[in-house]
ZAMI-315761 format. One line per 5 residues: number of its first residue (from 1); their letters; for each residue x, y, z of C-alpha. Coordinates in steps of 0.5 Angstrom, whole numbers, plus 2048, in hexadecimal, padded with zeros to 3 digits. Layout:
<nodes>
NUM) a) X Y Z; ...
</nodes>
This chain:
<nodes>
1) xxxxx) 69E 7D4 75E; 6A0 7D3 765; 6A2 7D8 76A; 6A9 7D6 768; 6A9 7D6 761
6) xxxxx) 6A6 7DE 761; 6AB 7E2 75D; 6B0 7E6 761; 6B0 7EC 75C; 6AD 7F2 762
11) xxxxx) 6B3 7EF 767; 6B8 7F0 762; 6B7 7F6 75F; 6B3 7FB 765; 6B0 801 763
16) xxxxx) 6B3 808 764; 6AE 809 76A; 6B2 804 76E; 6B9 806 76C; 6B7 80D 76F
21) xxxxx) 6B5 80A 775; 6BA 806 776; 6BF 80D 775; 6BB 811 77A; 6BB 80B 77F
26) xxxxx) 6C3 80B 77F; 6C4 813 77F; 6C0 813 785; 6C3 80E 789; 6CB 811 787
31) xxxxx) 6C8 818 78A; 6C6 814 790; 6CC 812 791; 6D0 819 78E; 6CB 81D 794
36) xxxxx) 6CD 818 79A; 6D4 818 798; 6D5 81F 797; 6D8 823 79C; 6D2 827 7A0
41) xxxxx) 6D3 82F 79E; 6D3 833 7A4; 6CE 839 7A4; 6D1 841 7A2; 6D4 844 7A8
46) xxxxx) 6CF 84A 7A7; 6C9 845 7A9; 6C7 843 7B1; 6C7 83C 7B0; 6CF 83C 7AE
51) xxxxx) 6D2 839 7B4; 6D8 83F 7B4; 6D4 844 7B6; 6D1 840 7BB; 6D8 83E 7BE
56) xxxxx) 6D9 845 7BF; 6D4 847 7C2; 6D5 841 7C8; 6DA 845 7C9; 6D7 84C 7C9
61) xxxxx) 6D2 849 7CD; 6D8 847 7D3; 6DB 84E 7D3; 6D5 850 7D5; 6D3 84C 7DA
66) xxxxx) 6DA 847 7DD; 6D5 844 7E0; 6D4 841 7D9; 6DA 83C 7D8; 6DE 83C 7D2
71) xxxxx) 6DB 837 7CD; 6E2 833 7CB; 6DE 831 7C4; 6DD 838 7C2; 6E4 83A 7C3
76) xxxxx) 6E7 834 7BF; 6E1 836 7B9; 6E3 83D 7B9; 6EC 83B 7B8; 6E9 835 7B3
81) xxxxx) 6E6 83B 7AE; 6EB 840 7B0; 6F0 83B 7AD; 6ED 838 7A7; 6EE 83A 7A1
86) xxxxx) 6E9 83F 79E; 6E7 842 797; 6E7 848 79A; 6E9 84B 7A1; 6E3 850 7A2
91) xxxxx) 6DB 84F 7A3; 6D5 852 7A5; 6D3 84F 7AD; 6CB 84D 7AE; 6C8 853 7B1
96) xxxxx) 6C7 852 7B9; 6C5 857 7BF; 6C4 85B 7BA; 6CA 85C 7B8; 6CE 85C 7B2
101) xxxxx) 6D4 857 7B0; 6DA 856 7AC; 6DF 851 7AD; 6E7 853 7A9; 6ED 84E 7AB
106) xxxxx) 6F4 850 7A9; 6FC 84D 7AA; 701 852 7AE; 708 850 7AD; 70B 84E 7B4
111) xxxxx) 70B 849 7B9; 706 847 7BE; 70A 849 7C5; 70D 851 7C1; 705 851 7BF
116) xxxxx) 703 851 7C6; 708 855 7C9; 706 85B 7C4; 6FE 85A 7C4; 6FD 858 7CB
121) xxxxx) 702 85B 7D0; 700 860 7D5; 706 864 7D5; 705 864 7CC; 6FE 86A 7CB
126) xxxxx) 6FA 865 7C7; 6F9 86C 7C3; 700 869 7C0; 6FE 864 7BD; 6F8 867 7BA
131) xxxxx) 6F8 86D 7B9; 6F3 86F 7B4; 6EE 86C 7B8; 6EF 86E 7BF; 6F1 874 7C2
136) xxxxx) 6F2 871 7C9; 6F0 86C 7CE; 6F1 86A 7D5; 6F0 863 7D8; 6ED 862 7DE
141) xxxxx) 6EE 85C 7E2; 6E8 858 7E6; 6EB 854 7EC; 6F0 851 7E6; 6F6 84C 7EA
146) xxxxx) 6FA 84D 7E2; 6FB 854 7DF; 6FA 856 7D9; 702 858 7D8; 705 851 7D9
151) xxxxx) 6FF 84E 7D4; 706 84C 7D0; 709 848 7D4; 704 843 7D6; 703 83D 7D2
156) xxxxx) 6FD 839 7D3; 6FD 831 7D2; 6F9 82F 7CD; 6F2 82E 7CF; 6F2 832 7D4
161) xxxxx) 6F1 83A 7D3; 6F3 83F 7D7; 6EE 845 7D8; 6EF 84C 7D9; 6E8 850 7DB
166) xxxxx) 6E8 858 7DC; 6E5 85F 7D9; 6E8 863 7D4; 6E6 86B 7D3; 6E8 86C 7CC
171) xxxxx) 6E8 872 7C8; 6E8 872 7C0; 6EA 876 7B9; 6E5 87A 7B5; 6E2 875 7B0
176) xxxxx) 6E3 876 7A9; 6DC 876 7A7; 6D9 87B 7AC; 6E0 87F 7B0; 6DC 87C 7B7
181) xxxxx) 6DF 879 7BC; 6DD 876 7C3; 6DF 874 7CA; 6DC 86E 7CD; 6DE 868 7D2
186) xxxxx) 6E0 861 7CF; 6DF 85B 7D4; 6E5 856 7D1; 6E7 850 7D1; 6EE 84D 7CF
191) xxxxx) 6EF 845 7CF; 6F6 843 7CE; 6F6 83C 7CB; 6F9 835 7C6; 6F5 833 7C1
196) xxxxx) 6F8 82D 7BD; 6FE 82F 7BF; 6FD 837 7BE; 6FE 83C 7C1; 6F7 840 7C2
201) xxxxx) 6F4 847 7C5; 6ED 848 7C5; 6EB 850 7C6; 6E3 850 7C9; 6E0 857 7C9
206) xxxxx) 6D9 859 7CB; 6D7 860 7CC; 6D4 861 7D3; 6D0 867 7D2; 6D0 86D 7CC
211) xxxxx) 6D5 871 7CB; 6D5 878 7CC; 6D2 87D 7C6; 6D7 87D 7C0; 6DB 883 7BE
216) xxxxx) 6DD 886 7B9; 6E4 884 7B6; 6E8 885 7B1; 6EE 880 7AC; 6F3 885 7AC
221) xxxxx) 6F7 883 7A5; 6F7 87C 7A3; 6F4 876 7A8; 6FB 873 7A7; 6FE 878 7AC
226) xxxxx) 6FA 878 7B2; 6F8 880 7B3; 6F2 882 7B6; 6EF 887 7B8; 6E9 887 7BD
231) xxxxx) 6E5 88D 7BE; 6E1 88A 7C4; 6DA 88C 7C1; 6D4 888 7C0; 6D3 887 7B9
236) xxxxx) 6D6 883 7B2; 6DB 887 7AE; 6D7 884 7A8; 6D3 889 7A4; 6CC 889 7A6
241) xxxxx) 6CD 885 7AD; 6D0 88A 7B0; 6CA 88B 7B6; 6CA 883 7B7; 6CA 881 7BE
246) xxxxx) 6CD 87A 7BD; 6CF 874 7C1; 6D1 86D 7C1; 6CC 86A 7C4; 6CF 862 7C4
251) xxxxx) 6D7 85F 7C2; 6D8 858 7C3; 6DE 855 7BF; 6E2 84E 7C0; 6EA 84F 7BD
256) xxxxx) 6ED 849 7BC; 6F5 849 7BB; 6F9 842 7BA; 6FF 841 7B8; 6FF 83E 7B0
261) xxxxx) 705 83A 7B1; 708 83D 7AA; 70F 83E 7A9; 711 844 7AA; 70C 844 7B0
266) xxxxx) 704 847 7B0; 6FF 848 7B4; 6F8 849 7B1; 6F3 84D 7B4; 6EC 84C 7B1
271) xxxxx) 6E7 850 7B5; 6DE 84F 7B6; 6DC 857 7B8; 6D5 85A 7B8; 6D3 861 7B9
276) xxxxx) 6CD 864 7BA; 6CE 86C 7B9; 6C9 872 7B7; 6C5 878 7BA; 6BE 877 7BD
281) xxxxx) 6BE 870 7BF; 6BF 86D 7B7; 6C5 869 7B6; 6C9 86D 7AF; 6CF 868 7AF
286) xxxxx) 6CE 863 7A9; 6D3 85D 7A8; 6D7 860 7A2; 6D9 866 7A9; 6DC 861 7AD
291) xxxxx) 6DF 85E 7A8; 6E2 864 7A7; 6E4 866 7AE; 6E8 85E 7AE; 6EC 860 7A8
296) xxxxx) 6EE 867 7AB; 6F0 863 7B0; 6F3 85D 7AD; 6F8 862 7A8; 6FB 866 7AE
301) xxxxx) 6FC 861 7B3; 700 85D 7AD; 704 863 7AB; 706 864 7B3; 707 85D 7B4
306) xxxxx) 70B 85C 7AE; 70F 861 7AD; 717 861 7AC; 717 866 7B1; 713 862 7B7
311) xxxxx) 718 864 7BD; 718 85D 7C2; 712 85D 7C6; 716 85E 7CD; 719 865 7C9
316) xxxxx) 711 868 7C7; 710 865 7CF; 716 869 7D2; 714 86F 7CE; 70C 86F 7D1
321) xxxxx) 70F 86D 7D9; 714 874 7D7; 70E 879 7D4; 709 876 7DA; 70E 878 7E0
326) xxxxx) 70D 880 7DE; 70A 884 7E1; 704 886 7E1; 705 88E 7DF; 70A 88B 7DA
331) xxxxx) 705 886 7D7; 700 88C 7D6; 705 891 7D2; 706 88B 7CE; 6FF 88A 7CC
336) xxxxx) 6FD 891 7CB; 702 891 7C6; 6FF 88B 7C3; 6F8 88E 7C3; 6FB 895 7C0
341) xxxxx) 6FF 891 7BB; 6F8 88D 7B9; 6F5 893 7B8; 6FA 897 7B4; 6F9 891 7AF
346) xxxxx) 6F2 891 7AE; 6F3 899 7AC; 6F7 897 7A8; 6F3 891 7A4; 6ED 896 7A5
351) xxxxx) 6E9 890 7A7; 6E8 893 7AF; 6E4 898 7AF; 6E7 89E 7B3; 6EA 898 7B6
356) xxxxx) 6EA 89C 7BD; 6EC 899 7C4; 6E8 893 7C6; 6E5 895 7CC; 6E2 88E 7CE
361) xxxxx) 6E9 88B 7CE; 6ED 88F 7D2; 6F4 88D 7D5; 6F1 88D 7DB; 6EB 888 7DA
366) xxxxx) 6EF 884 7D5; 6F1 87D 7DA; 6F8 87C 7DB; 6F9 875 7D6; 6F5 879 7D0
371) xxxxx) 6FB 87E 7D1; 700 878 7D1; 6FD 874 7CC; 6FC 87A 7C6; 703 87D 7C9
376) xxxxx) 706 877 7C7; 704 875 7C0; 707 87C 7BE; 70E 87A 7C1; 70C 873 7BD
381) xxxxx) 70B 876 7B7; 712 878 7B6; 715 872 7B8; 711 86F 7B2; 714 875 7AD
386) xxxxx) 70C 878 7AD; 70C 87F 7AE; 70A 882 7B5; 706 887 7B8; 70B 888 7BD
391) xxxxx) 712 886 7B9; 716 88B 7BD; 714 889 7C4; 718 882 7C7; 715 87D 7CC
</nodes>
């Protein structure tokens, strides 16, 4: 028989052996293909090498140093992620300088003009704004040619930001986990720009030195109403921490506000914050704590800033020009009564103590734009239906 006349019963009929291999050839090829085609799935937020956090810092870097120059790209990550849609509008920040971080986003109701007009204005206490996180705070110009009050009525082209660098003194609330609150100084840089046709404002913060020894605060009733008392004492409220001398050691946040071109309009804030804070060098502050802080944040700037009962942004602004052109003996009855009203109240929930004067916060020693600023709130609460501790005094 010749090579040709062999049977051809093993072609036509292969064994099971080949038919398994000719299968897992083709399964290896379609995942082949299936891999390189797929879209590639960034790294969580958490982790060091996801490109956000790293765009954030960039810009942390600058507002450390305005030698660095403003890294363009990382702008335009930052907005992008901000913007995208998400399953979920919180996460845990990778751990950097030690420091523990949360990044939180939220929509408020309003236009992008309003927004800047209420949150970035000289003549509008940022305490307004939030007040359940700050107690006060005071921007100090450096050598700007642009102030901080006409941030609203600059209009930046696109590709070309405008900045506003300074330092910023800040006072905060008591926390909610431990009743301790601080002050300490902010370098800060606010960039006003377009992003794809968007209206955008990027807040940097970096702590520039610790912060004073936290004190022993108090909430007074509910978080919602904005009352404290501050007892001037080094210490925590919270049981067991009450000897604590503790201080922030670091801050450094990015918020990002950009309009969502919604109907009606909105403006998301999405923000990256680290914090490292304890007592004796170690850093205390966990993800789930600035989590917490940015949500405490989030419900009390949207319930002033979506209220029916908002007055207009030139109205809140002539009231403040009225209460500052006071004098300062007018200023300081004002302030004692607001002093023994908080005490009154914390006698009353019976979580202050003998709830005695605060010899460490004396009118006298207290700064002229702390008084403004907390005297303001009081006359604020009333015009959003909240009660007052000063209800029966008038601007």
């Amino acid at each position: 028989m010749t090579e040709h006349e062999k049977p051809m019963t093993k072609k036509s009929n292969p064994g099971p052996a080949s038919g398994i291999r000719r299968s897992t050839t083709i399964l290896a090829l379609f995942l082949v293909t299936l891999v390189l085609h797929a879209p590639t799935q960034a790294a969580p937020l958490s982790e060091a090498s996801n490109p956000v956090p790293a765009a954030a810092m960039k810009l942390v870097q600058s507002c450390m140093d305005p030698k660095v120059a403003l890294d363009s790209q990382a702008i335009a990550t930052l907005v992008d992620y901000v913007l995208e849609p998400k399953p979920k509008r919180e996460a845990d920040l990778p751990k950097l300088w030690k420091a523990s971080g949360a990044y939180y986003e939220f929509d408020t109701r309003i236009d992008f003009p309003s927004f800047l007009k209420y949150s970035f204005s000289r003549q509008i206490p940022s305490v307004l704004t939030s007040p359940s996180s700050l107690r006060y705070s005071q921007w100090i110009d450096q050598g700007n040619s642009r102030r901080i009050s006409n941030i609203s009525d600059l209009s930046p082209s696109e590709g070309k930001p405008i900045v506003l660098r300074g330092l910023e003194h800040v006072g905060i609330t008591p926390d909610l986990n431990t009743g301790v609150y601080y002050q300490y100084d902010l370098k800060k840089t606010l960039i006003l720009l377009k992003h794809k046709g968007r209206q955008v404002l990027i807040s940097v913060s970096k702590q520039a030195d610790i912060s004073d020894v936290g004190k022993k605060g108090f909430i007074l009733g509910k978080d919602d109403d904005w009352n404290y008392h501050y007892s001037g004492e080094p210490g925590s409220a919270k049981a067991g921490l009450g000897w604590v001398k503790s201080y922030i050691y670091d801050y450094f946040s990015v918020g990002v506000y950009v309009s969502t071109g919604s109907s009606p309009p909105a403006v998301r804030s999405g923000f990256f914050s680290w914090i490292r804070a304890g007592w004796s060098g170690v850093n205390f502050a966990e993800p789930r704590h600035v989590l917490k802080g940015l949500q405490r944040h989030a419900r009390s700037s949207k319930s002033v800033l979506e209220s029916p009962r908002l007055p207009a942004p030139s109205q809140v602004a002539s009231s403040y020009l009225k209460l500052s052109a006071l004098p300062r003996n007018v200023l300081a009855d004002r302030y004692a009564a607001l002093q023994q009203a908080r005490q009154q109240l914390a006698a009353r929930k019976g979580n202050a103590g003998n709830a005695s004067a605060n010899r460490a916060e004396t009118v006298a020693n207290i700064p002229r734009e702390q008084i403004l600023s907390e005297l303001m709130l009081e006359y604020f609460k009333t015009t959003l239906g909240k009660p007052s501790l000063l209800e029966s005094r008038g601007i």
